[in-house]
NUDO-762863 format. One line per 3 residues: for each residue z, y, x of N, C-alpha, C. Coordinates in pm, whole numbers, plus 50000, padded with zeros to 5 digits. Last residue first. Layout:
NUDO-762863
Z,Y,X,Z,Y,X,Z,Y,X | ...
end
This chain:
NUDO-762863
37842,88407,84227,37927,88372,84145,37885,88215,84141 | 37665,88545,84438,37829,88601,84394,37894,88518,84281 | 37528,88358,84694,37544,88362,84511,37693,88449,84518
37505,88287,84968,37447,88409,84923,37501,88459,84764 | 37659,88006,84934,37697,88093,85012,37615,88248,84980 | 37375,87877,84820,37513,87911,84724,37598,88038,84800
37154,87952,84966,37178,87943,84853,37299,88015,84788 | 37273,87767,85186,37298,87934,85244,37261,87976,85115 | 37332,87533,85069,37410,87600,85104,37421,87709,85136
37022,87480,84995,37121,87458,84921,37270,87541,84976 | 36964,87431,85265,36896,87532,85159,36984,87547,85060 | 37093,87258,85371,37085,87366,85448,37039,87477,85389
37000,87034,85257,37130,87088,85238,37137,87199,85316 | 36644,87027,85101,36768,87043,85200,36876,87099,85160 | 36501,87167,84929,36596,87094,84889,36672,87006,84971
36365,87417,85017,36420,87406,84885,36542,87277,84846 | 36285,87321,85240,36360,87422,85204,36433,87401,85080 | 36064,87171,85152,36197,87082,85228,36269,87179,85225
35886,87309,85009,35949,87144,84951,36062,87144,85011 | 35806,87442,85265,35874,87479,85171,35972,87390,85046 | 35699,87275,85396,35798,87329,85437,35876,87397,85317
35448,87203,85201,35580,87111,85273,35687,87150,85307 | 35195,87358,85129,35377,87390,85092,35491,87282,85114 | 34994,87285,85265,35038,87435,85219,35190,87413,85220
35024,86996,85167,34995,87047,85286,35046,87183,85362 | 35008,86972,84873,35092,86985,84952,35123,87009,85137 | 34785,87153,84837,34871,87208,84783,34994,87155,84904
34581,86965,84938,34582,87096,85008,34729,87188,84947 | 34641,86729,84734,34661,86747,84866,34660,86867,84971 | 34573,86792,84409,34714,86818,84563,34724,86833,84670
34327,86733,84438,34394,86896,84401,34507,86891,84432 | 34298,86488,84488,34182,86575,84556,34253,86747,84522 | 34443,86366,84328,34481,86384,84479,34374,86440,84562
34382,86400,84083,34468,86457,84072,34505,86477,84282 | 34149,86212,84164,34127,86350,84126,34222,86445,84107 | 34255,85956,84157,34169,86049,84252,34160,86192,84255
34410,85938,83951,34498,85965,84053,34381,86020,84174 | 34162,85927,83749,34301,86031,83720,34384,86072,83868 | 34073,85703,83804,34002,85857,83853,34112,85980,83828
34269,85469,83898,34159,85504,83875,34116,85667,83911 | 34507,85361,84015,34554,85441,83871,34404,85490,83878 | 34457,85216,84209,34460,85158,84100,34494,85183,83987
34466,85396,84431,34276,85342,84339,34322,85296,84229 | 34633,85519,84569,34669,85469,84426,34497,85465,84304 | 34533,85580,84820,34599,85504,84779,34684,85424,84662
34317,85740,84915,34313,85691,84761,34356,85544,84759 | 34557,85964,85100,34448,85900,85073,34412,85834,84922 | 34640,86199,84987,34546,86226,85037,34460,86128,85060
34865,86129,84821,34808,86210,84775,34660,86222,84881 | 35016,85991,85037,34951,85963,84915,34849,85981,84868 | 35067,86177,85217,34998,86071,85272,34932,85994,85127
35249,86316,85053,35175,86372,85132,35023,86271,85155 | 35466,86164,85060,35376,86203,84906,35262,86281,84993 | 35515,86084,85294,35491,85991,85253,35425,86035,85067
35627,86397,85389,35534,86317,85462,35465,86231,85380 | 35854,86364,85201,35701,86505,85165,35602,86447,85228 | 36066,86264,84961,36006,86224,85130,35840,86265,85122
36221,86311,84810,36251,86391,84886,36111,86366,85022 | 36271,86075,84694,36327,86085,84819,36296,86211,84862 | 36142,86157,84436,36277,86093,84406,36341,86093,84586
35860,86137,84537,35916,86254,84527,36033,86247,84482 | 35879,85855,84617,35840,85986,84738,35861,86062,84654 | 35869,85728,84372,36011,85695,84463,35918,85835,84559
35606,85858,84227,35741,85856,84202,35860,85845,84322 | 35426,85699,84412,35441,85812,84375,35547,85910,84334 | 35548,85432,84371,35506,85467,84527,35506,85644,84527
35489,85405,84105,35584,85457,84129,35583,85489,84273 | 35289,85531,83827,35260,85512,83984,35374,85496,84049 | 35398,85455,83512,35400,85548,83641,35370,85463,83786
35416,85369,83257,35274,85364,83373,35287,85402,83461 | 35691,85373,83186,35615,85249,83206,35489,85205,83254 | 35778,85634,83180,35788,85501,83308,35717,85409,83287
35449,85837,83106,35565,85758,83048,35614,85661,83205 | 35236,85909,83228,35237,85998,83103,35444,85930,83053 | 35141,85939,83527,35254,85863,83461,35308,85974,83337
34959,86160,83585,34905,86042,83621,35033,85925,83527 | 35078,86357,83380,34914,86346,83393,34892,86208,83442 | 35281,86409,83533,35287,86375,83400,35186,86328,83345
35166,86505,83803,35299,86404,83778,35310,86272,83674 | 35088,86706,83714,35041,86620,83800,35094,86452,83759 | 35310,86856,83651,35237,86833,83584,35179,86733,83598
35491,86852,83906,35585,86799,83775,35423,86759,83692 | 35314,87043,84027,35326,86876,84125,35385,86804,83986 | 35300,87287,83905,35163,87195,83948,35181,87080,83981
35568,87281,83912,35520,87291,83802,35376,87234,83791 | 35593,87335,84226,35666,87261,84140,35568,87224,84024 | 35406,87548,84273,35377,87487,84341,35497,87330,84230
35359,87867,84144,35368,87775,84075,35411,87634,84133 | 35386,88047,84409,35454,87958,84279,35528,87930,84181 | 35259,87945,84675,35188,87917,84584,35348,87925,84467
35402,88002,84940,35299,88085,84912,35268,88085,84763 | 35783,87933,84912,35623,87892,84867,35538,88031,84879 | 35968,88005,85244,35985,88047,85078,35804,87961,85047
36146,87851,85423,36035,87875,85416,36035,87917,85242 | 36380,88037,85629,36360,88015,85490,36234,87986,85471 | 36366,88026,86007,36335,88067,85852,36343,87994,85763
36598,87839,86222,36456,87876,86184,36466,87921,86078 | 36872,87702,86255,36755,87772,86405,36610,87812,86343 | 37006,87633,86041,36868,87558,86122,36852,87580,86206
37236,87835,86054,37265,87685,86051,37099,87589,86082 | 37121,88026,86107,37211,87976,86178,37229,87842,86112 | 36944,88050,85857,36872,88077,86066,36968,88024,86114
37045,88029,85634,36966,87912,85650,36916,87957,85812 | 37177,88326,85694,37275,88187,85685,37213,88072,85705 | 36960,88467,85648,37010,88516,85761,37135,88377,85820
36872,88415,85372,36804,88350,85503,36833,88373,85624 | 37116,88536,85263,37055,88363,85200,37013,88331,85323 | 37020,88818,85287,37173,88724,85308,37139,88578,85338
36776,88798,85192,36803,88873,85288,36919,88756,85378 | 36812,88724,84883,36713,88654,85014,36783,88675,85114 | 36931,88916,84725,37002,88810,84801,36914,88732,84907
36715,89029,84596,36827,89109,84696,36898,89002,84768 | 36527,88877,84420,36501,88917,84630,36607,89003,84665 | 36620,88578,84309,36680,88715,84309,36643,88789,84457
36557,88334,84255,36461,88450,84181,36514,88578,84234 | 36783,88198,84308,36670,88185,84382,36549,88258,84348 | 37070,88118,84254,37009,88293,84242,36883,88256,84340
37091,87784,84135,37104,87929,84188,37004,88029,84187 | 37198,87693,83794,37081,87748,83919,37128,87839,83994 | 37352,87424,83708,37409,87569,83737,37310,87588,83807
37428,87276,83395,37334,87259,83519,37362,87436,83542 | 37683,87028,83293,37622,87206,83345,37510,87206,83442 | 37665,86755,83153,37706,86808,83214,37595,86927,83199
37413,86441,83293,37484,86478,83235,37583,86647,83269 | 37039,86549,83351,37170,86530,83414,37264,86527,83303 | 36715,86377,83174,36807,86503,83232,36963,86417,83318
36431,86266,83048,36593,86243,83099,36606,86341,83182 | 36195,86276,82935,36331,86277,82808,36471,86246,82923 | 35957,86281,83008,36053,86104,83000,36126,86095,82906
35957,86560,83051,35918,86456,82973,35928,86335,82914 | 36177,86559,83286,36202,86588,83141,36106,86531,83038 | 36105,86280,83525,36050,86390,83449,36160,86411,83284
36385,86229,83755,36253,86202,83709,36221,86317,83570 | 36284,86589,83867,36249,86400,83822,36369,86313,83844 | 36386,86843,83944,36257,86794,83849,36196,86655,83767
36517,86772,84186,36596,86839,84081,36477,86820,83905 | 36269,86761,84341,36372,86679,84361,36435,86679,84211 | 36201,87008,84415,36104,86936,84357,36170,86789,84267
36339,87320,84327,36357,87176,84441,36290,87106,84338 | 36345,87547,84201,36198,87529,84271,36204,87378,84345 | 36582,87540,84125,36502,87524,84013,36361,87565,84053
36868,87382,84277,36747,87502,84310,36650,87456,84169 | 37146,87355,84089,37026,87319,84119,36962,87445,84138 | 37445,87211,84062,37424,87303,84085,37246,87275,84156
37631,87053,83746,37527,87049,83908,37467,87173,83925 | 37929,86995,83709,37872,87138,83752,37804,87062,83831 | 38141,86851,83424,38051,86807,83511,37941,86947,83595
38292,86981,83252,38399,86958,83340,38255,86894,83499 | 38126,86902,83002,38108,87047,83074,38200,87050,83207 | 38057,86745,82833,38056,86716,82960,38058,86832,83058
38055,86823,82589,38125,86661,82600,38107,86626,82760 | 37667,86880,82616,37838,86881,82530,37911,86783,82570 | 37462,86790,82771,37582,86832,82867,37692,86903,82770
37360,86450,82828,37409,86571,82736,37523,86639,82832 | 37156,86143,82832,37230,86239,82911,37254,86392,82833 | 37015,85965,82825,37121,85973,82689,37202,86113,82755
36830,85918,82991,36752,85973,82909,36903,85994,82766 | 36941,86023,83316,36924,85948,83193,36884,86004,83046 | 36909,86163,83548,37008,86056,83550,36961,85926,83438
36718,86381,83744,36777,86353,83642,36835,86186,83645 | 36867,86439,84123,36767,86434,84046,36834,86398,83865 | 37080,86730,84225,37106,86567,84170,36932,86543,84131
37134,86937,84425,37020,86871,84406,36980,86742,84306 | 37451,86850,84402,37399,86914,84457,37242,86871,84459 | 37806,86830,84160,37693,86791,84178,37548,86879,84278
38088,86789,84140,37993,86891,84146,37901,86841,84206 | 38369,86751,83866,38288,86667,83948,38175,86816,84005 | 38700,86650,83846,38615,86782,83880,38474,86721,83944
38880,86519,83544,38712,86526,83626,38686,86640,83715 | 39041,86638,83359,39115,86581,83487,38982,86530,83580 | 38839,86684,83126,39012,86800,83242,39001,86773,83332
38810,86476,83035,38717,86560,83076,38755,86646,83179 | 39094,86191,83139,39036,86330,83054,38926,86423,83140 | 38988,85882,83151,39034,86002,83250,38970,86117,83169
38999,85709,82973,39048,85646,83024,39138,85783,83122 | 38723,85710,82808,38859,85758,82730,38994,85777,82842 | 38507,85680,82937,38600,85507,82929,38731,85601,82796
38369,85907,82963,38368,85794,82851,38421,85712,82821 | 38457,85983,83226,38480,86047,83097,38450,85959,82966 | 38356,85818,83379,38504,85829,83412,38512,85909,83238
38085,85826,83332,38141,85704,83300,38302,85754,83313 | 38021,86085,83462,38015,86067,83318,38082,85960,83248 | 38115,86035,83699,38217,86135,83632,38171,86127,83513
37892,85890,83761,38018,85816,83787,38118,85930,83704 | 37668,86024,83707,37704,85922,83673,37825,85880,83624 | 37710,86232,83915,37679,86274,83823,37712,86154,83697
37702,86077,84181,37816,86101,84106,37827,86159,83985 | 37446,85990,84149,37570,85878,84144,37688,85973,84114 | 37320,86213,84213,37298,86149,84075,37363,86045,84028
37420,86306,84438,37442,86363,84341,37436,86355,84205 | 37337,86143,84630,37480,86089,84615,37537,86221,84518 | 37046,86211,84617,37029,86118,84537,37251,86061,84539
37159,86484,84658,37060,86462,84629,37067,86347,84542 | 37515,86501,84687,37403,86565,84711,37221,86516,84756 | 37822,86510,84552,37741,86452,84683,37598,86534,84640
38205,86436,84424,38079,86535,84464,37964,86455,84539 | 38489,86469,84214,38371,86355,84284,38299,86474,84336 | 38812,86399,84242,38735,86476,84235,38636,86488,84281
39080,86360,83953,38928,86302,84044,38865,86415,84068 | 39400,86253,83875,39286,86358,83832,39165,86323,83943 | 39674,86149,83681,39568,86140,83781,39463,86210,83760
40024,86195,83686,39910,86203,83632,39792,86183,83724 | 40280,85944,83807,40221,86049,83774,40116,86069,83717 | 40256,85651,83985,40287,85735,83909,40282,85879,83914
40067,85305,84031,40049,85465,84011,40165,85520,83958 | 40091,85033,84279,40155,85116,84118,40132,85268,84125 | 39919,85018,84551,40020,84990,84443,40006,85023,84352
39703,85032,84727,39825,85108,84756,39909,85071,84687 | 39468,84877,84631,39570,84835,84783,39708,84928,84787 | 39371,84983,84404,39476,84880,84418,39573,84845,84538
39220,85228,84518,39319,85234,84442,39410,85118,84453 | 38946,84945,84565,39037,85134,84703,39199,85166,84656 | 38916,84903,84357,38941,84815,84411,39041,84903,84516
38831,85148,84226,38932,85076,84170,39005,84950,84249 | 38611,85166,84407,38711,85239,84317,38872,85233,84325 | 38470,84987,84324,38493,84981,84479,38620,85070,84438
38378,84974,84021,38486,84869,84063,38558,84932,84212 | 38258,85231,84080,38352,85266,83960,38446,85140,84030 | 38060,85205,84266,38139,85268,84297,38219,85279,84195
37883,85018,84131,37980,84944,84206,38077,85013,84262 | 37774,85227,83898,37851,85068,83907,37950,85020,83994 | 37672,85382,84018,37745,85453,83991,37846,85328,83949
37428,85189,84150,37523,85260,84260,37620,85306,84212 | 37316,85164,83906,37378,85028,83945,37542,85065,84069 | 37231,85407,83825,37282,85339,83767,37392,85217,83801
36996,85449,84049,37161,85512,84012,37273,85463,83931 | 36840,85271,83911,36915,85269,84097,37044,85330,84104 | 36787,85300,83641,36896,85175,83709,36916,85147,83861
36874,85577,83471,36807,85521,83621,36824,85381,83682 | 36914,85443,83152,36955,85521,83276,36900,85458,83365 | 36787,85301,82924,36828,85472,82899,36900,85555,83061
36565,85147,83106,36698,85153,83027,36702,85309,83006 | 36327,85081,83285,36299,85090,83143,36400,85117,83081 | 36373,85214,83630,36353,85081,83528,36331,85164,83373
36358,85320,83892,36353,85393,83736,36428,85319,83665 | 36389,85279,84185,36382,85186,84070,36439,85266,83908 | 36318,85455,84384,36199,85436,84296,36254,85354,84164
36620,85475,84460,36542,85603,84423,36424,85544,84353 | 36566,85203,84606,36663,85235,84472,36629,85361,84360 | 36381,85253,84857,36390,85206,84701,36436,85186,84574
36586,85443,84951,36443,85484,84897,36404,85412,84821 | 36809,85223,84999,36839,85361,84936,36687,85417,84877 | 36676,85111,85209,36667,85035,85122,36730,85157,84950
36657,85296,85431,36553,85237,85367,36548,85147,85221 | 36892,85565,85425,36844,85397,85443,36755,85387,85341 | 36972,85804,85308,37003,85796,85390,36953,85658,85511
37042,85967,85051,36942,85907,85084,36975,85883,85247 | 37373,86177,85015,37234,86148,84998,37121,85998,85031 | 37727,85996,84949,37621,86061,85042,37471,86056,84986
37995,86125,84814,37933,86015,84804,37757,86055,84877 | 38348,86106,84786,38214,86193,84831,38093,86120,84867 | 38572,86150,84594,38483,86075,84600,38387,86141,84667
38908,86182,84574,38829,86208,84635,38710,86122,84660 | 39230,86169,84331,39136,86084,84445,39018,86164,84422 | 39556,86305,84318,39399,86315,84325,39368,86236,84365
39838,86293,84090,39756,86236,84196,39601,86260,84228 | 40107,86456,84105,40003,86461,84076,39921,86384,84152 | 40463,86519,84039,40379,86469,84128,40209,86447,84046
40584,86843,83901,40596,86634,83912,40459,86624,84036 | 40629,87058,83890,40696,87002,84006,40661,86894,83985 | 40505,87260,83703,40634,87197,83716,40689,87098,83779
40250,87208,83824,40343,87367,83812,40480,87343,83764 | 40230,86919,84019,40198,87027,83902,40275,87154,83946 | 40195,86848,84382,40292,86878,84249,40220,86963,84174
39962,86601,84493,40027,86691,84467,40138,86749,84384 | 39847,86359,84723,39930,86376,84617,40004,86516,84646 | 39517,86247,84768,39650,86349,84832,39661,86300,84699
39243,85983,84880,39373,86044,84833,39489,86160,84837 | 38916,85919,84946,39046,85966,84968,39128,85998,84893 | 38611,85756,85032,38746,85746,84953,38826,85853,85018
38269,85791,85068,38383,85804,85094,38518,85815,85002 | 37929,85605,85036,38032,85696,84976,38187,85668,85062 | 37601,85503,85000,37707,85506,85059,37822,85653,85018
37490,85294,84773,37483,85448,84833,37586,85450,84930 | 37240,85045,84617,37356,85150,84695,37368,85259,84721 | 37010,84911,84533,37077,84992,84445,37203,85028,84492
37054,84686,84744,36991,84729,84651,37038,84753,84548 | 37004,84438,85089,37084,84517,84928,36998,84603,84899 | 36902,84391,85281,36867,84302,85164,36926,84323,85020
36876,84576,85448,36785,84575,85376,36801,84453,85280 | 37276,84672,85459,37133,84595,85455,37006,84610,85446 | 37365,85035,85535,37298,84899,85384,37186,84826,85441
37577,85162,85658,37447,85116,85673,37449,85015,85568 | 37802,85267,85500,37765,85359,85618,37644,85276,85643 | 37980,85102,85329,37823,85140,85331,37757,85199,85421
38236,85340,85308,38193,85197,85271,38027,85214,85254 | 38547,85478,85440,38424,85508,85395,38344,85380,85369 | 38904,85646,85351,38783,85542,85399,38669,85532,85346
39168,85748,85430,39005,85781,85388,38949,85679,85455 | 39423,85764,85365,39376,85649,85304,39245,85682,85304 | 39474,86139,85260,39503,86026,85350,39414,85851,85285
39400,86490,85299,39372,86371,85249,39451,86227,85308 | 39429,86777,85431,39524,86678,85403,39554,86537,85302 | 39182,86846,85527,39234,86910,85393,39372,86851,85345
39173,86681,85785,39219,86816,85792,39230,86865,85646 | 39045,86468,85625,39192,86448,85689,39271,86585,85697 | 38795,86569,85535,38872,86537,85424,39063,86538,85465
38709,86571,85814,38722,86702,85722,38813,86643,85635 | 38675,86277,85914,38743,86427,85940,38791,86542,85883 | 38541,86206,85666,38648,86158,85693,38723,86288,85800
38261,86355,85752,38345,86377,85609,38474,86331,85609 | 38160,86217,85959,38245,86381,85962,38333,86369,85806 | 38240,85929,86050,38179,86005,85950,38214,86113,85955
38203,85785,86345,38277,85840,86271,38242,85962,86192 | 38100,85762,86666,38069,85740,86514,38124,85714,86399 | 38216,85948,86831,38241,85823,86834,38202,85759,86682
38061,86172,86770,38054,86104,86892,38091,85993,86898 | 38064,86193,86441,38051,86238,86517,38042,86129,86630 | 37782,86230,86148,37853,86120,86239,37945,86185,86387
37616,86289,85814,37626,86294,85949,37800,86219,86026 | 37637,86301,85581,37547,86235,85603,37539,86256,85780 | 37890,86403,85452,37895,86264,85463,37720,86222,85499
37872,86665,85495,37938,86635,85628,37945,86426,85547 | 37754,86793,85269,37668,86754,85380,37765,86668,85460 | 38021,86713,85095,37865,86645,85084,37793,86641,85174
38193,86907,85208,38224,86766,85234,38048,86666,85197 | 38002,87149,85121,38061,87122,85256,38093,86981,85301 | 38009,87105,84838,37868,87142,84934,37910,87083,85084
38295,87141,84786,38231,87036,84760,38057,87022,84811 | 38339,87423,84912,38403,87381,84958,38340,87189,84931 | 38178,87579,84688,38147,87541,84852,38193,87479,84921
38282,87518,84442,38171,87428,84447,38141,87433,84646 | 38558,87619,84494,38550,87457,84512,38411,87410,84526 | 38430,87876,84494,38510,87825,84615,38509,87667,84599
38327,87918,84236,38244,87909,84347,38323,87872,84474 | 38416,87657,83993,38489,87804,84041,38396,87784,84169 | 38416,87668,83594,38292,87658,83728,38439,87777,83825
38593,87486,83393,38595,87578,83438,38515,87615,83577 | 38675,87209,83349,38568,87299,83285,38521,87420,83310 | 38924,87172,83451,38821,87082,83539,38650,87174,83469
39192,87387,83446,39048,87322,83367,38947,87273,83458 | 39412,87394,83731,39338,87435,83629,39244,87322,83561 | 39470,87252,83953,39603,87266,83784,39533,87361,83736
39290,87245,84137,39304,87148,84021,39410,87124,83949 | 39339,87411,84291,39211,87435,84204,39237,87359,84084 | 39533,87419,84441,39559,87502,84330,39459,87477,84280
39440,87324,84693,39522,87243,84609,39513,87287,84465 | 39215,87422,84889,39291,87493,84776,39352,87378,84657 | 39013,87479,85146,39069,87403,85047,39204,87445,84992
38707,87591,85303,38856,87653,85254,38908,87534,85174 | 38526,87588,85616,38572,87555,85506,38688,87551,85464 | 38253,87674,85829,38410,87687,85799,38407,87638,85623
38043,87417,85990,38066,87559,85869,38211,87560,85880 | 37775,87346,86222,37922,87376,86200,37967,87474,86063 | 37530,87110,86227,37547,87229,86209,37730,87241,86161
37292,86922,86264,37407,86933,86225,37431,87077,86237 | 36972,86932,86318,37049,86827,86179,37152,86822,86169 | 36702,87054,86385,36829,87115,86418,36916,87036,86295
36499,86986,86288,36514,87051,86412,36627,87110,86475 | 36490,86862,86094,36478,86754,86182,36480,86823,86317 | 36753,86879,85831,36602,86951,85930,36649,86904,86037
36942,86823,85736,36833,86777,85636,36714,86861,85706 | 37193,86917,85821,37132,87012,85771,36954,86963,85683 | 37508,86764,85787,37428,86725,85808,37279,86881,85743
37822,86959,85900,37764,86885,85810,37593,86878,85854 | 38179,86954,86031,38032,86908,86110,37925,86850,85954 | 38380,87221,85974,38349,87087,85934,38174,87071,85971
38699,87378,86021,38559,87351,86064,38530,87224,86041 | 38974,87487,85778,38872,87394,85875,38780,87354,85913 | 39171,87599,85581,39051,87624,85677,39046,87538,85740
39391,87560,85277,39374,87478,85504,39235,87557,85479 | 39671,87568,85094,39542,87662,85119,39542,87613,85267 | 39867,87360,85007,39822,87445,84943,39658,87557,84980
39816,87025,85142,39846,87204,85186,39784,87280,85065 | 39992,86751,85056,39862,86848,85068,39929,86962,85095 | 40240,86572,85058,40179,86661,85212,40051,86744,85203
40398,86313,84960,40326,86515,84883,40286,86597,84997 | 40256,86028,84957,40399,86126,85026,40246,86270,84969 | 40182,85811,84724,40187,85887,84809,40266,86006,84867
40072,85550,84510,40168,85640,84542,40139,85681,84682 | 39718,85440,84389,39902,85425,84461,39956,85577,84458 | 39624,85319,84053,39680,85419,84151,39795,85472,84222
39627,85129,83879,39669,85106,83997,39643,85174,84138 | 39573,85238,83630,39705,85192,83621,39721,85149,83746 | 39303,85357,83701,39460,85449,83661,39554,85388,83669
39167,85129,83729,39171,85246,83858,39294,85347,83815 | 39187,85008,83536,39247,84904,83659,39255,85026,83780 | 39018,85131,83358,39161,85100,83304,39220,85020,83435
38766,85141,83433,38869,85245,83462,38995,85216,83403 | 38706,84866,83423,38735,84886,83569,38818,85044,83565 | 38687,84837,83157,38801,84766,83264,38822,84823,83360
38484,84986,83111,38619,85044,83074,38718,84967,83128 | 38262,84898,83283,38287,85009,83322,38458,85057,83255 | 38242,84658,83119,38290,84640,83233,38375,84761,83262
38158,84765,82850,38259,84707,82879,38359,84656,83020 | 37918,84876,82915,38039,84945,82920,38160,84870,82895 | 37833,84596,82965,37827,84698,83147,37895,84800,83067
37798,84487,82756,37901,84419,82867,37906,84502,82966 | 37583,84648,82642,37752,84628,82565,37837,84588,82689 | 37370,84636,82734,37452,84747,82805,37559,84716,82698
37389,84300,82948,37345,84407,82850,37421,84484,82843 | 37282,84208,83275,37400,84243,83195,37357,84334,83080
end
């Protein structure tokens, strides 16, 4: 599809998601607590219980406007879409119910291996009243990390376009699925507003997907709340004037958050928000929150520089996408330390010659050293006691 016909698609499909947004009974709660089961991205401990606040009121304000309660409250539903409870059933659907969501449904929960370029993601709906009483409509996008094998490859598929085309394709079918979700209920009335989130690689889809919602003309910048967690970069057209209603929030040691490379020339659309990860008064706090929810320490880096050595590296062996090692690439796009690990050590990329030998004769003890730490950094479990530590 050339990219004239794929924004052309993309403006149908948001012109079919506003005009056939259903109706709904007004039952959100102004202010709910509720315990919510989210996924911790450590293999020693992978769920974990948080309290969580929701606040109707967030969204009769400026979608532009950063507020630290919605971003925790959007941390919260993100982890809880990579985990399941007893009767296998997405936590996030739970949670979303207790905020007084309805119509939640989830799509993808396992991807073929014969698909490609997915994600899996959750739907929901409330209807609220403005400040003058009309009715308001939200929909709820929560859209999950890495999660399936076939998801890791999507993560490698760069391609040659001005956007990721794994992400790319995923921010695709979630614009029609969308819209398709929307139709079953009926006729929309009132105003409509969105409010996307997810976390790692279901951070670069939604990062996406709130950029496309804003371009169709279709859904004001306003009416976007999108928040983004670990996202990797998106695209090389990517700007964050004209997109400020968009908040990713990034460790700026997560290895993850780094690629694909600024060099490349591609970034996130939107705010990029760091956390306080330079700051040793907050450690304290930070790692007292990453013990309860793991059962173990903060691994902080011995080395660092340790990012900046791996980004270089990086750049050194894939000066551009079009040489890049990608086996190389998709493992640090997943997150997956074992399998860059294993790379890097053997001379499994003979076929980038002496460059990748030699660049994996000086990693490999690096990453060895600092795995745990890699995974700190960009776990949801890191990410959250993170933000939870941040005063603002």
């Amino acid at each position: 599809m050339s990219n004239r016909n794929r924004r052309l698609c993309s403006l149908l499909l948001c012109a079919a998601l506003l005009l056939l947004m259903p109706s709904a009974a007004l039952t959100a709660d102004a202010g709910v607590t509720a315990s919510v089961t989210i996924g911790t991205g450590l293999a020693a401990k992978p769920a974990a219980e948080v309290e969580a606040r929701w606040d109707s009121g967030w969204f009769m304000e400026k979608a532009s406007v950063y507020r630290r309660e919605l971003a925790l409250t959007a941390i919260t539903l993100s982890g809880a879409a990579y985990v399941r409870d007893e009767e296998q059933v997405p936590c996030v659907q739970t949670a979303l119910e207790a905020f007084g969501f309805t119509r939640v449904q989830s799509y993808n929960a396992h991807i073929p291996i014969t698909a490609s370029d997915k994600v899996a993601y959750t739907f929901a709906e409330q209807t609220l009243r403005s400040r003058e009483g009309k009715p308001l409509r939200l929909a709820a996008v929560v859209i999950r990390g890495t999660g399936e094998y076939t998801e890791w490859a999507s993560n490698l598929n760069v391609g040659t376009g001005a956007c990721h085309t794994g992400f790319s394709r995923a921010a695709d079918e979630l614009l029609g699925s969308l819209a398709a979700y929307l139709a079953q209920g009926g006729p929309a009335e009132g105003a409509v507003k969105f409010f996307i989130t997810g976390h790692s690689r279901g951070g670069a889809a939604a990062n996406l997907l709130a950029a496309r919602l804003a371009d169709s003309g279709l859904a004001k910048k306003e009416d976007v709340f999108c928040y983004t967690f670990a996202a990797p970069a998106v695209s090389v057209e990517a700007a964050e004037e004209g997109y400020e209603n968009i908040f990713n929030i990034v460790n700026e040691t997560d290895l993850v958050t780094q690629v694909p490379l600024s060099a490349w020339g591609y970034r996130r659309y939107g705010v990029d928000k760091p956390l306080p990860t330079g700051d040793a008064a907050l450690f304290d706090g930070m790692n007292h929150q990453y013990k309860a929810l793991s059962g173990q320490e903060y691994a902080a880096y011995r080395d660092p520089e340790t990012v900046e050595r791996i980004t270089a590296a990086v750049r050194r062996l894939a000066p551009s996408t079009s040489s890049a090692n990608m086996e190389l690439i998709a493992a640090i796009l997943n997150g997956d330390l074992e399998e860059l690990s294993r790379l890097m050590k053997q001379g499994g990329a003979l076929s980038m010659g002496r460059t990748a030998l030699r660049l994996s004769a000086e990693l490999a003890p690096l990453l060895g050293q600092e795995q745990e730490a890699l995974r700190s950094a960009h776990c949801m479990a890191g990410y959250y006691s993170w933000l939870s530590a941040s005063p603002s």
